[in-house]
N, C-alpha and C positions, 0 to 999 in steps of 0.2 A: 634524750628527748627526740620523739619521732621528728618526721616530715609532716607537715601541712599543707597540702595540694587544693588551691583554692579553686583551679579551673585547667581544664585538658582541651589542645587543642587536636586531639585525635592520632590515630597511628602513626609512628615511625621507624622506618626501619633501614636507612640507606646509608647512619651512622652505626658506629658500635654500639652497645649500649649504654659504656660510659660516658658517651657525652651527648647522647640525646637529650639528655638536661629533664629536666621536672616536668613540664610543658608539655610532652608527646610522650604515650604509653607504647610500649613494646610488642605488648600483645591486650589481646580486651575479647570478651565472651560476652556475647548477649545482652548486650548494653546500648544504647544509644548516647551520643554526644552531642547538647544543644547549644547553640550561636554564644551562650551566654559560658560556657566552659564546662556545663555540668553533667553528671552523670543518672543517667536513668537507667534501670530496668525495662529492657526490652519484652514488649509483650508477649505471652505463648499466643498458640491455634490449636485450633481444632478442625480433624477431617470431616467435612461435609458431604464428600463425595468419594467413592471408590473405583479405579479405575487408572490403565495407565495414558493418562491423555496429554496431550498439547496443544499448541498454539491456542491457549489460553487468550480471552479479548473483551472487553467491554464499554460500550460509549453510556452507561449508565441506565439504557433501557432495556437493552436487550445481552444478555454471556453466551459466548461462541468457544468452543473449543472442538477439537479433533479427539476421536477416539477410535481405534480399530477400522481406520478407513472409513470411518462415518463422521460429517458435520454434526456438530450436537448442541442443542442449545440447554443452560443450564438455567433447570426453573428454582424459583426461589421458593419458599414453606408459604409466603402468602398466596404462591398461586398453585400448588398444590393440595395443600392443608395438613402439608405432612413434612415431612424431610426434604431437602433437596433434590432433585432428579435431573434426567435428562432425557432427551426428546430427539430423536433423530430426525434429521431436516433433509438431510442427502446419505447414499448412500455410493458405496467404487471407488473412493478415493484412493488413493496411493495409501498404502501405510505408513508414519514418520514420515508423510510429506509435510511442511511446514507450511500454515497458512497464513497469510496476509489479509488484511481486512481494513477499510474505509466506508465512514459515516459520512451519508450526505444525503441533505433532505429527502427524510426519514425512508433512506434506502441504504442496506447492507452490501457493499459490493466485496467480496471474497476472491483470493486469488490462492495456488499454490504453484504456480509454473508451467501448472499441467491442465489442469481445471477451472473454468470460472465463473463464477453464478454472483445472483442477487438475490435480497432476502428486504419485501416490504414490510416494514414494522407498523406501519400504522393501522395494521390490523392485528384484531388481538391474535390469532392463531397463524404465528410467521409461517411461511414456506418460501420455499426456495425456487427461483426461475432462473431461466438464460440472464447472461447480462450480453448482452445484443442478438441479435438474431443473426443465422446463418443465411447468407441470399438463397433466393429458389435456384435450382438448377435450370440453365437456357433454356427458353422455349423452342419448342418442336411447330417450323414452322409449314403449312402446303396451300395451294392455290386455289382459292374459290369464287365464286362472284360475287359483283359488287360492283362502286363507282369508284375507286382507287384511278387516279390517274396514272399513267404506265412511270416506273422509275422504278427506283431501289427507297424501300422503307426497313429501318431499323425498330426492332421491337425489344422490351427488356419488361422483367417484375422485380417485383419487390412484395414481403409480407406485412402487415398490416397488424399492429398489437391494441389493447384495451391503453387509455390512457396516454401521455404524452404530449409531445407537438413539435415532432421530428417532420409529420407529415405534410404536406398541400389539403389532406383529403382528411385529415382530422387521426387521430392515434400518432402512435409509434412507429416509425418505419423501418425497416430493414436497409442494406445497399442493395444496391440493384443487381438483377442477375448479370451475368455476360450475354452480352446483347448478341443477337438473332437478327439476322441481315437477308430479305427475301432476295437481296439481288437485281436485277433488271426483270421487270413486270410488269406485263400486261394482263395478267389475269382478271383484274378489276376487284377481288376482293380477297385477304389473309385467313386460313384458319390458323389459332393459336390453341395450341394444346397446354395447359397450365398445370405441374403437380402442386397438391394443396400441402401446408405442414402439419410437421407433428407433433410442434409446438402447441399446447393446450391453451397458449395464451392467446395466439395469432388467430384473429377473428377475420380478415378478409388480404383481400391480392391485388394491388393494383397494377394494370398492364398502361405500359406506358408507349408509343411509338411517334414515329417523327414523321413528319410532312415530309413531301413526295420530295426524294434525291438532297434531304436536309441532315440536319447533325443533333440539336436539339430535341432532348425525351420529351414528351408533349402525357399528360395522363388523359387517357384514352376510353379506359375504364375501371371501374370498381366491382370487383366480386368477392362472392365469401369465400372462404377458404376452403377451398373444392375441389378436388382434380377436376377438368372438364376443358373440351374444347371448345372453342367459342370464337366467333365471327367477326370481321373487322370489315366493312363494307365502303366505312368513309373515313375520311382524312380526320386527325384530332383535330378538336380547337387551341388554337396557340395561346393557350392563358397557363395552367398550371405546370409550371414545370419539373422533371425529377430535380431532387437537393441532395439523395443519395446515392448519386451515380458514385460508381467506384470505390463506393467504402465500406469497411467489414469490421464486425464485431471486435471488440476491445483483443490482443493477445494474451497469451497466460504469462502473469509473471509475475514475481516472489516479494517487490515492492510496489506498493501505489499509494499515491498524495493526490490532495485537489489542488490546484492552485489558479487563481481567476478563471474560474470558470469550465476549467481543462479539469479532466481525471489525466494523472502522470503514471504510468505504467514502466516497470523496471523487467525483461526479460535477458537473465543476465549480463549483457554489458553494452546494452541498448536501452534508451530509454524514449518509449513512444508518445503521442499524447492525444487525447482524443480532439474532436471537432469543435469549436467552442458552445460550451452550454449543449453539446448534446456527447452525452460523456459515455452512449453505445456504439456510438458510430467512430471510425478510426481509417483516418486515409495510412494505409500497411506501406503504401511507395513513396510518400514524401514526408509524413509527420514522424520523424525520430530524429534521435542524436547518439551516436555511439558516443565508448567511453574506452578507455585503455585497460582492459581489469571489469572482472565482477562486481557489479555495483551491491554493496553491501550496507550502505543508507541513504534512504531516500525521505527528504522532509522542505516542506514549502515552509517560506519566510514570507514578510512581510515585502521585502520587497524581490527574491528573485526565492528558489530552490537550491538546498544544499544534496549534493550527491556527493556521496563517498566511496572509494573500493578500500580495497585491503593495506594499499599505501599510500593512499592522499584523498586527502578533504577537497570539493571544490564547490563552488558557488554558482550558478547560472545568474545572474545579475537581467532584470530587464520584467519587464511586465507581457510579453506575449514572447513567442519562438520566434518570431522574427526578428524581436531587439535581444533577443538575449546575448550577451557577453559573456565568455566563461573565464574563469578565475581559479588560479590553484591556492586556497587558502593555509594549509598544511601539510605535513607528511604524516601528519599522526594516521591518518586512514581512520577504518573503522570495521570493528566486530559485528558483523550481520546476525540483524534480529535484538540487539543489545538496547537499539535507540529508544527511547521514552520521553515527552513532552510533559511537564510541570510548572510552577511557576519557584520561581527563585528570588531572591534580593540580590537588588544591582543597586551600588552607592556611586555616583556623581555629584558633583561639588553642589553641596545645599540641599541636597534628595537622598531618596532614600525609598528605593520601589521595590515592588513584583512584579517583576515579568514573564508574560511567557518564553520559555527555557527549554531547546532541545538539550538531551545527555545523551550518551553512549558510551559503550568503551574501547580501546585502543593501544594502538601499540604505546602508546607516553602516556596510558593509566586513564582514569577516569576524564573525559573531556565535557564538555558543557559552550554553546554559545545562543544569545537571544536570538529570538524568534522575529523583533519587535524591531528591525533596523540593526545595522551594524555587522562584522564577521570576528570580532577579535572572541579568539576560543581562550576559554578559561582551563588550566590543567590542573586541577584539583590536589593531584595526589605528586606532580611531578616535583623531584627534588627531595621529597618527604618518606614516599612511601612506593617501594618499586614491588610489582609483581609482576607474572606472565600472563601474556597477552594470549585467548584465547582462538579457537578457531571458528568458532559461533558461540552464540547463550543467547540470553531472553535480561529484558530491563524493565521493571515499573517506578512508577514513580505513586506515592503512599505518604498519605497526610496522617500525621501521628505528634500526640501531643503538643501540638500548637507547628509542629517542624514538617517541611517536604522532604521528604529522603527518597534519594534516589538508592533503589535497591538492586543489583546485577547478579547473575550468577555468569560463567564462561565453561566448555569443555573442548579440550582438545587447546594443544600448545602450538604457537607459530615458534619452529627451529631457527630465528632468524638472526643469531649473534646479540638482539638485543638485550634490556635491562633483565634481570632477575630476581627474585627473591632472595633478599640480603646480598646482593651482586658488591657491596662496597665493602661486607664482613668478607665475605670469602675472597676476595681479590685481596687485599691489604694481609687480614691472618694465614691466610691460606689454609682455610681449614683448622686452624691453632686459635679462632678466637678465646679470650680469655670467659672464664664463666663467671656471670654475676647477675645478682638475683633483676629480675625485670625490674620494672613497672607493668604490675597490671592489675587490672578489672576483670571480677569475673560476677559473674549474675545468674547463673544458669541453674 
């Protein structure tokens, strides 16, 4: 009389075969395993697109991927009337550079380390812009008349974009250029030579300067976006003042998160953040934090930021950069590019929920911990099922038959004496294990 297998609770492989018992299959093809013990057929696919692409991505309204050094966005048959396609939105990128990508009111911001743009969706035909503006270069400053009282006056600009409220003067603003200092003067009045951008978006220039032998940008005037020299006769009025003195466009880098209010930016082994609530601008000389190691995941919680490198998990704890506390929560580390956010069941006494759930994977196998309070990491597969730990791959996470499955792939090996694939058959037989028929599933 056969075996009757009423319920599987998934791969194992860290015993021999004989005594992985009934419970855990040896090997399995193309199968899914759900909460309740059973076995499904896993579903095929179909190619919809052709082409060798990456850094695949999508917040549900808009598909990004890379192809041949081109951002590309993937349209779907409703908005084509035909097959799937692609639409190129940029073009220069690195080839095989890997992109990162963050949704936040209904702005696309992109990074690869090298490159970094935004992409407004709330238009139907997205395109691609700067994600901060470069400051103008110093003004060119020389001596004209006027009623300047005699002293030293400093002068600086900044560009001007559609939309926003970075600004005193209304728009987006740029940092300021490096300020332009007349010196001791009597000439009684500035000319100010201004180059205009060549940003298609930047609509105007604001010149900013300080009261006679003062410290404080004072805005002075407002022009369009113009090369042109122009005249400064009288002192500004002490009401609007620069907000973007000193700070420069977001840097390139290969992770980024939101977290109250901040874009968090990962270049690797520093992590920057922008200004609060204005997620273009970024002071480069005091807002970062190094790390020990390549930071290789980057994901905001509920209550602080989990950063990981290649051999430890840690937690930023605290609600802005000033309170933050840091925390070494594990050694597992983490495989860059792997992390995926979904929702999971977390059971506590009398409950029984979904929460939101970072995953990724690691040197001690599949890792998981909530999003929603807490740091204690779940290790899915350790004890059970050992394989090698990758040197990068990609993670989604995919709602199928009632079940969230986190789905990985990994390429490239860490040499690092750790676990292995059947690490417990080959150490005990040594290569002499005994043969005997599996357990398994196959569906394919």
């Amino acid at each position: 009389m056969g075996n009757v297998y009423r319920e599987f609770k998934g791969l194992a492989n860290v015993l021999p075969p004989e005594r992985i018992g009934f419970s855990y299959l040896s090997s399995a093809l193309n199968v899914d395993i759900d909460d309740s013990g059973l076995i499904r057929r896993r579903p095929g696919y179909k190619k919809v697109y052709e082409g060798a692409v990456h850094s695949l991505w999508s917040d549900g309204r808009v598909c990004l991927f890379c192809q041949g050094g081109q951002l590309m966005e993937l349209l779907a048959p409703e908005t084509t009337g035909g097959p799937y396609a692609g639409r190129c939105l940029r073009q220069g990128l690195t080839s095989g550079q890997r992109m990162a990508y963050l949704s936040l009111n209904d702005t696309v911001y992109y990074s690869d380390g090298i490159v970094t743009g935004a992409i407004d969706t709330r238009v139907q035909d997205h395109t691609t812009r700067t994600w901060g503006m470069t400051p103008p270069p110093a003004p060119q400053l020389s001596p004209a008349d006027g009623n300047l009282r005699t002293g030293r006056y400093a002068i600086a600009l900044t560009y001007v974009r559609r939309g926003g409220a970075y600004s005193p003067s209304g728009g987006q603003e740029s940092g300021t250029s490096v300020l332009s200092s007349t010196g001791e003067t009597d000439a009684g009045g500035i000319t100010v030579t201004v180059i205009a951008s060549d940003d298609p978006d930047v609509v105007g220039i604001n010149l900013y300067m300080t009261t006679v032998n003062g410290e404080t940008l004072y805005l002075a005037m407002r022009l369009p976006n113009q090369s042109a020299a122009v005249s400064l006769k009288d002192e500004p009025a002490p009401m609007l003042t620069a907000v973007t003195e000193g700070l420069k466009p977001p840097p390139a880098g290969h992770l980024i998160t939101y977290y109250r209010g901040r874009i968090y930016t990962a270049a690797y082994d520093v992590l920057y953040y922008s200004e609060p609530f204005a997620f273009e601008l970024y002071n480069m000389a005091a807002n970062w934090i190094p790390f020990n190691g390549m930071i290789t995941l980057l994901a905001a919680a509920e209550d602080g930021i989990f950063v990981g490198t290649q051999d430890n998990l840690f937690m930023l704890r605290g609600t802005t950069p000033d309170k933050f506390t840091l925390h070494r929560i594990s050694d597992c580390g983490a495989v860059i590019a792997t992390q995926a956010t979904g929702e999971t069941r977390h059971s506590n006494i009398g409950t029984n929920s979904l929460k939101r759930t970072l995953l990724w994977e690691s040197r001690r196998g599949k890792c998981s911990v909530s999003l929603e309070g807490g740091s204690e990491i779940n290790y899915a597969a350790e004890g059970i099922y050992s394989y090698e730990s990758g040197l990068t791959g990609a993670g989604i996470v995919q709602r199928r038959h009632g079940m969230n499955l986190y789905i990985s792939v990994m390429k490239g090996v860490i040499d690092d004496g750790g676990p292995r694939v059947n690490h417990y058959v080959e150490t005990v037989y040594a290569g002499g294990a005994p043969t005997l028929p599996p357990i398994s599933i196959s569906a394919s």
